[in-house]
N, C-alpha and C positions, 0 to 999 in steps of 0.2 A: 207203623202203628204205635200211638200210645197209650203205653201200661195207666190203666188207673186203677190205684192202692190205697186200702185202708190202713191209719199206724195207731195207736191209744199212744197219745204222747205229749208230748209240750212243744211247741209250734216254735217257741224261743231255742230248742237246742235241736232241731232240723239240720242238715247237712242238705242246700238245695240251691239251685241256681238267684232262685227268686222265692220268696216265702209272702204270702199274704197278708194282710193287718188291716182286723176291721179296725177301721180306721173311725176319729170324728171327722165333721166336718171342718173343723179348723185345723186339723194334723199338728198338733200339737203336743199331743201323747193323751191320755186318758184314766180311764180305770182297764179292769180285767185285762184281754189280751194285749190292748193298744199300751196299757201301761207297762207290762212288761217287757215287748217289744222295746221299746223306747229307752227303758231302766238299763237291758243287756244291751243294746247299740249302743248307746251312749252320747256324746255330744256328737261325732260327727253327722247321725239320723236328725238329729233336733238340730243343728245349723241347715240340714240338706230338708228339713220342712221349711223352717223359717226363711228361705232362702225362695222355696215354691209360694210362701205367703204372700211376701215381698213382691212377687211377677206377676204370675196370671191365677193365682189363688189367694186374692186378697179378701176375698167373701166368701172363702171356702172351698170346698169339693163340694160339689152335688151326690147326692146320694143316688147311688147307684152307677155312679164310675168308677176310676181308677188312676192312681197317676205313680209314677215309681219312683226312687233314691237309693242313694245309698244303704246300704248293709251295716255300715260300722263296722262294730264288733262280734255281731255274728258270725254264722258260719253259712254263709251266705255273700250272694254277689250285690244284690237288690231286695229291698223292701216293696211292696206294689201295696199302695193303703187305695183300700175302698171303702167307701161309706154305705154299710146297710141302713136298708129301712127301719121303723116303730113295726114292728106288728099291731093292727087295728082291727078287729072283728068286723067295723064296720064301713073300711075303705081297703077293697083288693089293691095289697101294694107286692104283689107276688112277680111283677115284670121288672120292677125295681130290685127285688133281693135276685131274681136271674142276671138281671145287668151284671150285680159287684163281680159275678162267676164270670160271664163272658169276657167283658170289661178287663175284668184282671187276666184272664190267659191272653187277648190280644195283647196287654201292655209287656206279658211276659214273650210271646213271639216275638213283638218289633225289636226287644231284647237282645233275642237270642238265646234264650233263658231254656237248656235240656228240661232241670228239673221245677218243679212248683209245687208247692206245699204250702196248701189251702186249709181253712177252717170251717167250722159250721159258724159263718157269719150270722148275724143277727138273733142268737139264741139265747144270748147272756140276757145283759140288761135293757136288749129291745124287745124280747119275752117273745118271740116267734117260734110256735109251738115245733117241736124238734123234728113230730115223725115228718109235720109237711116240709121246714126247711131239708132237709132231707133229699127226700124227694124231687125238689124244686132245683138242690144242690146239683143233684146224681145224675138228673136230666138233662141243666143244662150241659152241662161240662160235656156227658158225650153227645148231645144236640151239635156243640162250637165245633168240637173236635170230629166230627161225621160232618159237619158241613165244609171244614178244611179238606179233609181227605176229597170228598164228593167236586170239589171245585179244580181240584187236581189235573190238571192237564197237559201230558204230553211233559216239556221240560218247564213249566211253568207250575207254580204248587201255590197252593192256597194261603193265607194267611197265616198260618203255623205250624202249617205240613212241613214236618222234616226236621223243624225246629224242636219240638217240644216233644221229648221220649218218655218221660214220667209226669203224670200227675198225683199228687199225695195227696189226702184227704188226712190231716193230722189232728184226731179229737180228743179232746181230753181227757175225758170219762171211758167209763164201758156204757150208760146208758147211753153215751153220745153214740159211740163205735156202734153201738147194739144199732142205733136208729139209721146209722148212713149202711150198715151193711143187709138191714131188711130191704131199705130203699133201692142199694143195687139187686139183689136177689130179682126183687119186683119186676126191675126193670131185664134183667137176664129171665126171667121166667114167659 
């Protein structure tokens, strides 16, 4: 079974197999998290983008996938950048901010990746109200991970059964932590 954990912390100084970066869609580094990700890797994260540009990301990542690289200089094996959505009041893009979740734990399965230390995508500068990402976050992650277990059979395991022992929810704030640990509450209640 995998542990999923809340930490109040900085996603750039994790100790994890694989570590999450919202990502843009050009993977080329950004502002907020993506910026700093990119600033502590270093050059070899931004030649192992530029390298995914160059092939079959010449027009980007779509939002709401995932694709992975090297770590650099982290502490870390693998970077997984996914692209969240804009929050819009007036178009549900709530299967889209699930995807980055899902998305990024299968790219950390094919991996091989124990640990993963995830963010509250899309809350910064795509303004996606906190308490629903949240929620949207907490759900899916144990949706993916109950639907690996669930597929489980016999000597055959599901897509990241067995692989993946931790999941970390690493957020920056206390209002963040405050909002991902009502949303588990809810969901264990």
């Amino acid at each position: 079974m995998t542990d999923l954990t809340l930490v109040l912390g900085d996603l750039a100084d994790q100790h994890a197999d694989a570590l999450v970066n919202a990502a843009n869609s050009w993977l080329l580094g950004g502002g907020g998290v993506d910026g700093a990700i990119h600033a502590r890797a270093g050059h070899a994260l931004t030649e192992a983008c530029r390298e995914l540009r160059a092939s079959q990301y010449g027009r980007g990542l779509a939002t709401g996938q995932s694709v992975a690289t090297t770590a650099g200089r982290l502490q870390a094996l693998w970077v997984i950048h996914t692209v969240g959505p804009r929050w819009d009041r007036y178009d549900d893009r709530s299967s889209l901010l699930a995807s980055c979740y899902r998305t990024s734990l299968e790219v950390a399965a094919e991996l091989g990746a124990r640990t993963v230390a995830l963010l509250a995508i899309s809350t910064g500068t795509h303004r996606w109200p906190l308490d629903d990402a949240a929620r949207i976050a907490v759900r899916t992650v144990r949706e993916t991970l109950a639907s690996w277990a669930e597929s489980q059979t016999g000597e055959r395991r599901g897509a990241g059964e067995g692989t993946i022992e931790e999941v970390r929810f690493v957020l920056f704030n206390q209002r963040t932590y405050t909002a991902f640990e009502t949303a588990m509450a809810a969901l264990d209640g």
